[in-house]
C-alpha positions as CSV (number, residue, x, y, z in Angstrom):
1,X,0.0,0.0,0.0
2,X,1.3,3.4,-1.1
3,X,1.5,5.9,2.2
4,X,-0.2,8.9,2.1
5,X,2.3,12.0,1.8
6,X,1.0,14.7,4.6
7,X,3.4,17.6,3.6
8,X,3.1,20.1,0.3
9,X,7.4,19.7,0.1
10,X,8.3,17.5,2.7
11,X,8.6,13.7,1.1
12,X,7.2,12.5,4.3
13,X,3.9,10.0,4.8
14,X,1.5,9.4,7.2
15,X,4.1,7.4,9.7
16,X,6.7,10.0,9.9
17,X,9.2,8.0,7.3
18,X,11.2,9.9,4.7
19,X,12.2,6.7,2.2
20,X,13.2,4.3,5.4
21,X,14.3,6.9,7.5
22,X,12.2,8.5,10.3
23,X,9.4,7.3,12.0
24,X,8.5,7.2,16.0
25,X,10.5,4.9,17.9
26,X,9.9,6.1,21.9
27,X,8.7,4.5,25.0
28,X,5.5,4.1,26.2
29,X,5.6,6.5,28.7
30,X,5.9,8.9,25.7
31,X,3.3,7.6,23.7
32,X,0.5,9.7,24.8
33,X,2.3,13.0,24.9
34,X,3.9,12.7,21.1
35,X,0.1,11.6,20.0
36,X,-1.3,15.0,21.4
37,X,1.6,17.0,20.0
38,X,0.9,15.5,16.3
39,X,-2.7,16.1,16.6
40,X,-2.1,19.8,17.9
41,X,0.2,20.4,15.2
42,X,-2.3,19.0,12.5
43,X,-4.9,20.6,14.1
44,X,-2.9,24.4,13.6
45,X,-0.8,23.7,11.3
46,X,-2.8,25.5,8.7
47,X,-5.2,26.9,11.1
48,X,-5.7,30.8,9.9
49,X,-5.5,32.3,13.9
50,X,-2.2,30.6,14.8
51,X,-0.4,31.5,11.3
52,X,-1.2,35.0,11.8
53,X,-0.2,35.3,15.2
54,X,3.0,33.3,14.5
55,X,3.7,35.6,11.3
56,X,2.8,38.7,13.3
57,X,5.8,37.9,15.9
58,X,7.8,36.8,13.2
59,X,8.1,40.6,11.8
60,X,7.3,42.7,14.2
61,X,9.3,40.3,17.7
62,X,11.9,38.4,15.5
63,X,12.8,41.5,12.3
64,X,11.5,39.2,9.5
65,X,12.0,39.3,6.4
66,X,15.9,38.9,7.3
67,X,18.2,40.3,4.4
68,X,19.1,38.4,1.3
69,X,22.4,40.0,0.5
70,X,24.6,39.9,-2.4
71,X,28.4,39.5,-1.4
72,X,29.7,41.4,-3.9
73,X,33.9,41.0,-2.8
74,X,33.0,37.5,-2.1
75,X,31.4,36.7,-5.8
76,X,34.4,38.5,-7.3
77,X,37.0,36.4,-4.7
78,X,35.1,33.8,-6.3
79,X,34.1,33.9,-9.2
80,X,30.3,33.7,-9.0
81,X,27.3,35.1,-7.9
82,X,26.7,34.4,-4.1
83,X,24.1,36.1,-2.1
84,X,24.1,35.4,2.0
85,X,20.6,34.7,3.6
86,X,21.1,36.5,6.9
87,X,19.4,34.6,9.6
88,X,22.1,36.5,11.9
89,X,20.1,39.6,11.7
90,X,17.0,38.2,13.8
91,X,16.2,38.6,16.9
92,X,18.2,36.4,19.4
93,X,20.8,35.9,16.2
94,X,20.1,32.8,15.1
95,X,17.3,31.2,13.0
96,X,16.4,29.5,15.9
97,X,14.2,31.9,16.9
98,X,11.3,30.9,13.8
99,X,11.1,27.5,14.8
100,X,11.3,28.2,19.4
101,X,8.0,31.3,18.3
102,X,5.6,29.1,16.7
103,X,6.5,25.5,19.3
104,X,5.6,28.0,22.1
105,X,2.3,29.5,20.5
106,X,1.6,25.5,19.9
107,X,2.5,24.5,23.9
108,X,0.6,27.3,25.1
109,X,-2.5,26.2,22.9
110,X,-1.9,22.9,24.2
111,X,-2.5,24.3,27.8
112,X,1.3,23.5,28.9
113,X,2.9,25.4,30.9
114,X,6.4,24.2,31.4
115,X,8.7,24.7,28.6
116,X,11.8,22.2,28.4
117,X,14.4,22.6,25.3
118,X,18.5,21.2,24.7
119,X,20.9,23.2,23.3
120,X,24.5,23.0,21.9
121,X,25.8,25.8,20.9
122,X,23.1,27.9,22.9
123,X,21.0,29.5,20.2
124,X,18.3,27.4,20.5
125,X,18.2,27.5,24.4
126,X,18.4,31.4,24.0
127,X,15.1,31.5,21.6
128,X,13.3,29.5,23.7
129,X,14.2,31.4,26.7
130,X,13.4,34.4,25.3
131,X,9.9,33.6,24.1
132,X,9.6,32.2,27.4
133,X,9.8,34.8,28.7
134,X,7.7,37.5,26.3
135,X,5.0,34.6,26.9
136,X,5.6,34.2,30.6
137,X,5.7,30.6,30.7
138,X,8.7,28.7,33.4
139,X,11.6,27.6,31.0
140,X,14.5,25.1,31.8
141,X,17.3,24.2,29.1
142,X,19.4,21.0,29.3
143,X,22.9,21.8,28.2
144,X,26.5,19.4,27.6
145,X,28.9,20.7,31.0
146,X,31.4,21.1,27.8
147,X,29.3,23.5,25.5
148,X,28.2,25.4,29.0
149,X,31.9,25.9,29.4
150,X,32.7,27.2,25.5
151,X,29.5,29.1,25.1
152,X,29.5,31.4,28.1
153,X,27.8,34.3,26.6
154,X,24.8,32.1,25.4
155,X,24.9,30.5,29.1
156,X,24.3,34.1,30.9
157,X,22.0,35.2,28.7
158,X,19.9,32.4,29.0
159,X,20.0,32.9,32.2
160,X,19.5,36.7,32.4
161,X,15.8,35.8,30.3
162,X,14.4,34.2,33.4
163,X,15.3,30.4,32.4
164,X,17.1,27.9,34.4
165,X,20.1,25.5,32.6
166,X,20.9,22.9,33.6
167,X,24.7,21.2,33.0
168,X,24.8,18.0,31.8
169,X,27.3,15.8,33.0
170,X,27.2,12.2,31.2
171,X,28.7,11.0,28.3
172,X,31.0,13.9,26.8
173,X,29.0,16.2,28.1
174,X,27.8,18.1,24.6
175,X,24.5,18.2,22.6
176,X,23.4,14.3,22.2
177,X,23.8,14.0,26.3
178,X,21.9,17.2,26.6
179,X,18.7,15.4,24.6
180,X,18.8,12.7,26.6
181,X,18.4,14.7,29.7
182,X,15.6,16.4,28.0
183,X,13.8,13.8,27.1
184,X,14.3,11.8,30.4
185,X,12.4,15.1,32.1
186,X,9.6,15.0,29.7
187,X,9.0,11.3,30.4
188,X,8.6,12.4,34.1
189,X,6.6,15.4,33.7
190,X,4.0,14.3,30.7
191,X,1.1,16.7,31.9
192,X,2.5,20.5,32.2
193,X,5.4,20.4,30.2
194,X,6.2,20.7,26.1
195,X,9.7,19.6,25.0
196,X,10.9,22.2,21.9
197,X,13.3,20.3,19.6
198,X,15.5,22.9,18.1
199,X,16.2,20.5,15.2
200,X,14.8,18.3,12.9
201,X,15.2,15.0,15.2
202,X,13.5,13.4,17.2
203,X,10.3,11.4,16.8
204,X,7.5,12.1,14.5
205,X,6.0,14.8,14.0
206,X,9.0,16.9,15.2
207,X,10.6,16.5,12.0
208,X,8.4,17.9,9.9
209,X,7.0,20.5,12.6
210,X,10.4,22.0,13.0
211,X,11.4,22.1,9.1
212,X,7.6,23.6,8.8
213,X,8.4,26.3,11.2
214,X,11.4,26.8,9.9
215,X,10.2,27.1,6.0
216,X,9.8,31.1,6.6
217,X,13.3,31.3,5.4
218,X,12.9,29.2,1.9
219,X,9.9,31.3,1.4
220,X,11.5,34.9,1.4
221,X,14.2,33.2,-0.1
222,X,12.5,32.8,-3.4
223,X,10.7,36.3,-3.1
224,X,13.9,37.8,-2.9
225,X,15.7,36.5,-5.3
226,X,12.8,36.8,-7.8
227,X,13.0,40.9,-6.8
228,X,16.9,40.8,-7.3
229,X,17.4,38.6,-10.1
230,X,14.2,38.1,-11.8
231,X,14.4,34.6,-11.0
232,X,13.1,32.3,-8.0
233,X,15.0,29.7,-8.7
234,X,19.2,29.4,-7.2
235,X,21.0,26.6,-9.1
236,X,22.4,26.0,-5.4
237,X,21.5,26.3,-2.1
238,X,23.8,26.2,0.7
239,X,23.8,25.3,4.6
240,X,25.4,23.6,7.6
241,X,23.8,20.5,9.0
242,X,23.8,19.1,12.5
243,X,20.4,18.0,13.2
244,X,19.3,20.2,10.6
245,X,17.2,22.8,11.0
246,X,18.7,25.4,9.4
247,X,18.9,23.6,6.2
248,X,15.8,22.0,6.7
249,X,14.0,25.7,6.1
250,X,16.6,26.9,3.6
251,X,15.9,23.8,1.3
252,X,12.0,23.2,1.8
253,X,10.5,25.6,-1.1
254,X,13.6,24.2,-3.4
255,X,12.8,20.0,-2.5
256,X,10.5,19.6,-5.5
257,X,12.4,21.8,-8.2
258,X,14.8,19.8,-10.0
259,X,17.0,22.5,-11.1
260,X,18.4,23.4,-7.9
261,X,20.6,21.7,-6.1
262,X,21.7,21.2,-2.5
263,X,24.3,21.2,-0.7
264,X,24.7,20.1,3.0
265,X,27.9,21.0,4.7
266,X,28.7,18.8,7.9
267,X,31.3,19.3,10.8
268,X,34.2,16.8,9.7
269,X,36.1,18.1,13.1
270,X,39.5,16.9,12.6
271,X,39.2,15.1,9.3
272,X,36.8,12.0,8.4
273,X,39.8,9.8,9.0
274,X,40.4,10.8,12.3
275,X,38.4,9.9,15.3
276,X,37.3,13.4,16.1
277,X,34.7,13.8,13.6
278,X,30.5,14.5,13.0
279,X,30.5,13.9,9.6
280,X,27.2,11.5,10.2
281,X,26.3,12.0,7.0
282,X,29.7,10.5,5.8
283,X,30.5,8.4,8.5
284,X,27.1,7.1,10.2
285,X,25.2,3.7,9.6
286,X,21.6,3.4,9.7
287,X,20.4,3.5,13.2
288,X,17.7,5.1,16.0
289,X,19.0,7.4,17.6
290,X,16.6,9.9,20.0
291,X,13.2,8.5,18.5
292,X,13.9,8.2,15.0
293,X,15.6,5.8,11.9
294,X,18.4,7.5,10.5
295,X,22.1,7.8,9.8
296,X,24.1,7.2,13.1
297,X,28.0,7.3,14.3
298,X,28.0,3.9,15.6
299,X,31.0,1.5,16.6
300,X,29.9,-1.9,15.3
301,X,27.7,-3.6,18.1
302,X,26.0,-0.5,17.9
303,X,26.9,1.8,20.4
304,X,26.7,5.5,19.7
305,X,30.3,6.8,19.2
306,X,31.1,10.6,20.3
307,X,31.1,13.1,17.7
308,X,33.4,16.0,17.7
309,X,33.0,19.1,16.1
310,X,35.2,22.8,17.0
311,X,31.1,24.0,16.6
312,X,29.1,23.3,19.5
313,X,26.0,23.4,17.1
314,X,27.0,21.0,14.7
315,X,28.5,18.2,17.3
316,X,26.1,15.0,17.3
317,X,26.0,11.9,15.7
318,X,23.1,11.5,14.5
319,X,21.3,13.6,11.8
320,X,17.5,14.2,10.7
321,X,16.0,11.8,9.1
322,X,15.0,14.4,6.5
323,X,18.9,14.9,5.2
324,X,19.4,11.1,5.4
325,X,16.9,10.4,2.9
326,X,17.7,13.8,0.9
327,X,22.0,11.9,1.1
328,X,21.4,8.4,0.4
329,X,18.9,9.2,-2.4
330,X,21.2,12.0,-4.1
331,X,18.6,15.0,-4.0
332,X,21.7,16.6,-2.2
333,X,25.2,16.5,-1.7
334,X,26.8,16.5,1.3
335,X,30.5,17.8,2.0
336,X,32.5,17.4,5.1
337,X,34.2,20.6,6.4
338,X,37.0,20.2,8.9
339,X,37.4,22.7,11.9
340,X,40.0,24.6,9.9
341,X,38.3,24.9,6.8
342,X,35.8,26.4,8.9
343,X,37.8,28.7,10.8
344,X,39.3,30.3,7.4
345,X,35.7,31.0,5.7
346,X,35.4,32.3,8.8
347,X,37.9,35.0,9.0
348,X,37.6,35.3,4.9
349,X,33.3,36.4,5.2
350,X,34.8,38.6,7.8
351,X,37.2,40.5,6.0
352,X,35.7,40.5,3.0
353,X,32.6,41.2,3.8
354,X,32.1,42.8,7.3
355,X,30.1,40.0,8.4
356,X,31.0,38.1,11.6
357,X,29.3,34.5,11.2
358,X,28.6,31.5,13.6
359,X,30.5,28.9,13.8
360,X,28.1,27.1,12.6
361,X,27.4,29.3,9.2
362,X,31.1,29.2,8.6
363,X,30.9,25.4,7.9
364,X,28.5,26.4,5.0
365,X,30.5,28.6,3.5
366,X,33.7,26.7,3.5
367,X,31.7,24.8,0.9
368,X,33.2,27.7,-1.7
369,X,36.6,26.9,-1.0
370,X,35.5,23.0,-2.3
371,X,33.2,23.5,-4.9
372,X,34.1,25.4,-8.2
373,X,31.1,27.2,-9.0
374,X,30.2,28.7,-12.8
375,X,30.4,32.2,-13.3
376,X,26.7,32.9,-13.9
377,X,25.7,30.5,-11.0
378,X,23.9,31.9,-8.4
379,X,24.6,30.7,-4.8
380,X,22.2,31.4,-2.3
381,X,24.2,30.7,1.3
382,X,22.2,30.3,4.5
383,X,24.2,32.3,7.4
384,X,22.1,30.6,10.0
385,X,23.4,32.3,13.4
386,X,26.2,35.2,14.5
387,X,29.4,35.0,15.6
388,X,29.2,36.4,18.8
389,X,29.1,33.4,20.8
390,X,31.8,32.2,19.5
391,X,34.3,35.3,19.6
392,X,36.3,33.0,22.5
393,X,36.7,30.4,20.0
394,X,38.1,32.7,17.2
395,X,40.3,34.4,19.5
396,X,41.7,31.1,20.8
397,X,42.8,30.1,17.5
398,X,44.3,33.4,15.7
């Protein structure tokens, strides 16, 4: 029997699965609380109230429409035509922000009032702190002892919005433990409290509610480039992947147009041939990992093996089931992007351009310093996040 498909873009049925990936592997004790989230978010999903509330925040709360901006010095270093999508410019300085608003405005119609989130490289955990507190609702974020330690400024302003965080001390102490924490909390407190994923992981629906939410940026995306070039249509799109998310809304409009193509850049760490890596994508066999069938980093009996990544955001082992299928079935292409390769896109955008990015963003556009692109190409590059959090990082390094 052919599964029904329940998204307009997303090449994801009834069940959660995109190809074999995806799903809803959880406990019992979860059970009830994941039904009631997918029927809330079919429910509002397309329910006229919600949307306009959640696209009200969006640009008067977050600053939306963010900038699409043509890098001129950087198309001429280059050789092509590249224009930055500049989810730095919103509110809390990360894209994070689109997907923490409309989870919140779904918890609160949901009557929760406890908001639970993990974090890595503390955007996430800021954006849902922050709406938090505009919504007045009690907010605790799980967070790896390790990124608490290299993401300071994230930690205090988290903190300074009202929200407890709380260190996580098990395994290596980074993203993947912090998820487990969270999830372990939400098992115990099913009643009150709504767990925001801040990527596209986890159990279905939060896959496709998170790339849904996050779609906003896809969407201007096209408008933009339609007002700048006359066309919607990139030939490539361009963004990190950890979980996700980020590329998960810049791809979403482009999924069912053949003539783009795109292009995931993952954290290689240290180099795919050395064991500090989170290149899932390269790297991972097929596994569940955090509710969900995907691509895993896995020792062979199956036990998870610790990623490692110079970018807190970026450092899991696992990866949405939405960019597994998207690999494995060649709809994009995925490059690995070591910490140094990082570092010098880094400090190139920078200087060439004025524009500080994430740690994060600076994976994606390493991918021009590995790709030859044509000269009438035009490169749309998702800068998902800031560089502010980071500045300790950067100035450890140069």
């Amino acid at each position: 029997m052919v599964k029904k498909i329940i998204d307009p873009f997303l090449p994801v049925d009834e069940e959660g699965y995109y190809g074999q990936f995806g799903g809803s592997y959880i406990p019992e004790i979860l059970h009830s609380n994941v039904e009631r989230l997918k029927e809330a978010f079919e429910k509002y999903a397309d329910d006229p109230e919600f949307n306009a509330e959640y696209e009200q925040l969006l640009k008067d709360y977050v600053g939306r429409p963010t900038p699409l901006y043509h890098a001129k010095r950087l198309s001429e270093h280059f050789g092509t035509n590249i224009y930055l999508k500049r989810e730095d410019l919103n509110h809390t300085g990360a894209h994070k922000i689109n997907n923490a608003i409309a989870s919140v405005l779904l918890a609160k119609r949901m009557g929760k009032t406890r908001i639970i989130a993990e974090t890595g490289a503390g955007q996430h955990g800021v954006a849902v702190a922050t709406v938090c507190a505009l919504m007045g609702l009690e907010c605790v974020i799980y967070m790896g002892a390790t990124d608490v330690a290299r993401q300071q400024p994230n930690v205090e302003r988290i903190k300074m919005l009202g929200a407890e965080v709380r260190p996580v001390t098990s395994g290596n102490m980074t993203l993947k433990d912090a998820t487990n924490e969270a999830i372990r909390d939400w098992c115990c407190n099913p009643q009150d409290t709504f767990y925001v994923i801040g990527s596209t992981v986890g159990p279905h629906p939060y896959p496709q509610m998170v790339a849904r939410f996050q779609s906003v940026i896809s969407r201007e995306i096209r408008k933009q480039l339609k007002e700048q070039t006359g066309s919607e249509l990139p030939n490539y799109v361009v963004a990190c992947i950890g979980g996700g998310s980020n590329a998960a809304g810049a791809f979403y409009h482009f999924l069912k147009e053949p003539t783009v193509k795109l292009v995931a850049a993952e954290a290689a760490g240290l180099g795919i041939d050395t064991e500090e890596s989170a290149a899932t994508i390269k790297l991972g066999r097929e596994g569940i990992l955090h509710g969900s069938r995907t691509l895993v980093m896995q020792t062979e009996d199956g036990q998870i093996t610790e990623p490692y990544s110079i970018s807190a955001g970026l450092d899991y082992p696992g990866v949405g089931p939405l960019h597994a299928y998207l690999a494995t079935s060649g709809k994009a292409e995925v490059l690995a992007v070591t910490d140094d390769e990082a570092l010098e896109a880094a400090y190139l955008l920078t200087r060439m351009e004025g524009i500080i990015p994430a740690l994060e963003s600076a994976h994606a556009l390493a991918v021009l310093g590995q790709k030859k692109f044509g000269k009438d190409d035009v490169v749309v590059i998702n800068v998902s996040g800031r560089g502010d959090k980071d500045m300790q990082t950067y100035l450890g390094v140069r």
